[in-house]
C-alpha positions as CSV (number, residue, x, y, z in Angstrom):
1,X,58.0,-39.8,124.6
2,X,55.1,-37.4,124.2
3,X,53.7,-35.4,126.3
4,X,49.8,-34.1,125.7
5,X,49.3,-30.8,127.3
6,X,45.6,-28.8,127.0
7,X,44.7,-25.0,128.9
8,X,41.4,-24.4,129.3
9,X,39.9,-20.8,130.1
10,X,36.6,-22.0,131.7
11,X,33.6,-19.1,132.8
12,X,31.3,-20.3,136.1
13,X,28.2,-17.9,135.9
14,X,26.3,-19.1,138.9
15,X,29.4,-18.9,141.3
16,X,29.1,-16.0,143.6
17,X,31.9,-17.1,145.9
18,X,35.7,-18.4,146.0
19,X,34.1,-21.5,147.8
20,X,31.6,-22.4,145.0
21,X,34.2,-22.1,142.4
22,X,36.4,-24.2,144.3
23,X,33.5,-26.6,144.3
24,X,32.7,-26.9,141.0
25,X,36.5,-26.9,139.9
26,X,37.1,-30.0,142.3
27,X,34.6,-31.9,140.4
28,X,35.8,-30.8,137.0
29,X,39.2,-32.0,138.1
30,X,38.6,-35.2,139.7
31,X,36.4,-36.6,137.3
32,X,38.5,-36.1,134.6
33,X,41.6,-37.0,136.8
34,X,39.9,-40.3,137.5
35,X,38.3,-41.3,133.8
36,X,41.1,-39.9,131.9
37,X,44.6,-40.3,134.1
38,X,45.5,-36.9,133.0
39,X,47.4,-34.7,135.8
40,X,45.3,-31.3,136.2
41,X,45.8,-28.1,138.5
42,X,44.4,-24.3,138.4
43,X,46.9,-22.7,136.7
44,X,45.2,-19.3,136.4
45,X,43.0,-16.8,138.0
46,X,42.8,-18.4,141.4
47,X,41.3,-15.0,143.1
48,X,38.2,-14.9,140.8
49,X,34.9,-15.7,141.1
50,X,33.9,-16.5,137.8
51,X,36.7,-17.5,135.8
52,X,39.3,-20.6,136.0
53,X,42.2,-21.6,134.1
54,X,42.6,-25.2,134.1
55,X,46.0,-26.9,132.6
56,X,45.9,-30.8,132.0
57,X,49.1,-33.3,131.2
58,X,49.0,-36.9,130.3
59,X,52.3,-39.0,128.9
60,X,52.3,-41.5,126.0
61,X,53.9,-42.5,122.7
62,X,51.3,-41.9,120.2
63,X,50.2,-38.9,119.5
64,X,46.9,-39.9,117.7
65,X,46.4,-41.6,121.2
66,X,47.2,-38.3,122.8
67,X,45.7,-35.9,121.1
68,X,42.6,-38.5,121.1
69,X,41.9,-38.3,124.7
70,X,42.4,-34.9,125.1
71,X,39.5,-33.9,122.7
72,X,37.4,-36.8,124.8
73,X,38.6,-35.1,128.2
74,X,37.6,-31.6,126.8
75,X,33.9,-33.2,125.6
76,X,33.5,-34.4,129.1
77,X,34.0,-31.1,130.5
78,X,31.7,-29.4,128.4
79,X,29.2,-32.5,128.6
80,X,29.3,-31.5,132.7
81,X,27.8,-28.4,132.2
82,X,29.3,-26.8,135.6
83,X,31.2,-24.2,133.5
84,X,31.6,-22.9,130.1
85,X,34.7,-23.3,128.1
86,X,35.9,-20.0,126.6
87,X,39.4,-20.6,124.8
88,X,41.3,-24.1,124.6
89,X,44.3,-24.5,123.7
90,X,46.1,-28.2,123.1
91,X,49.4,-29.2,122.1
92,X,51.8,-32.6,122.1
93,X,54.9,-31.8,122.9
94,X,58.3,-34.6,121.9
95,X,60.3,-35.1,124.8
């Protein structure tokens, strides 16, 4: 069993508010919840405005697979423009 994990350090320049980040992190996380079946939650810097630490998992066996829809996931994001993605970091782990 593998497990795909990704960490993504994401900037929101036109949030001015705890309530429009929450916004915009909602729709970051359920679209790529729903399209990509991945498990996501804020896993950093939940008392900022402007910045957002996203973590995402998803289970499988092949890695290619894996790592696959991870870079897909990460395109979508960026494809949203809602924030800007300033460091990613992926990885498969064997379980």
């Amino acid at each position: 069993m593998l497990v795909g994990v990704a960490r993504l350090e994401l900037f929101l320049p036109e949030t001015h508010s705890l309530k429009q980040k929450r916004q915009i992190l909602r729709k970051i996380m359920g679209r790529t919840s729903e399209k990509f079946g991945v498990n996501v939650a804020e896993v950093d810097h939940q008392d900022l405005w402007q910045r957002a630490a996203l973590g995402f998992a998803v289970v499988g066996s092949d890695g290619g697979v894996l790592s696959s829809l991870l870079d897909q996931m990460i395109r979508t994001i960026e494809e949203m423009d809602l924030a800007r993605i300033t460091d990613r970091r992926t990885d498969l782990v064997d379980f």
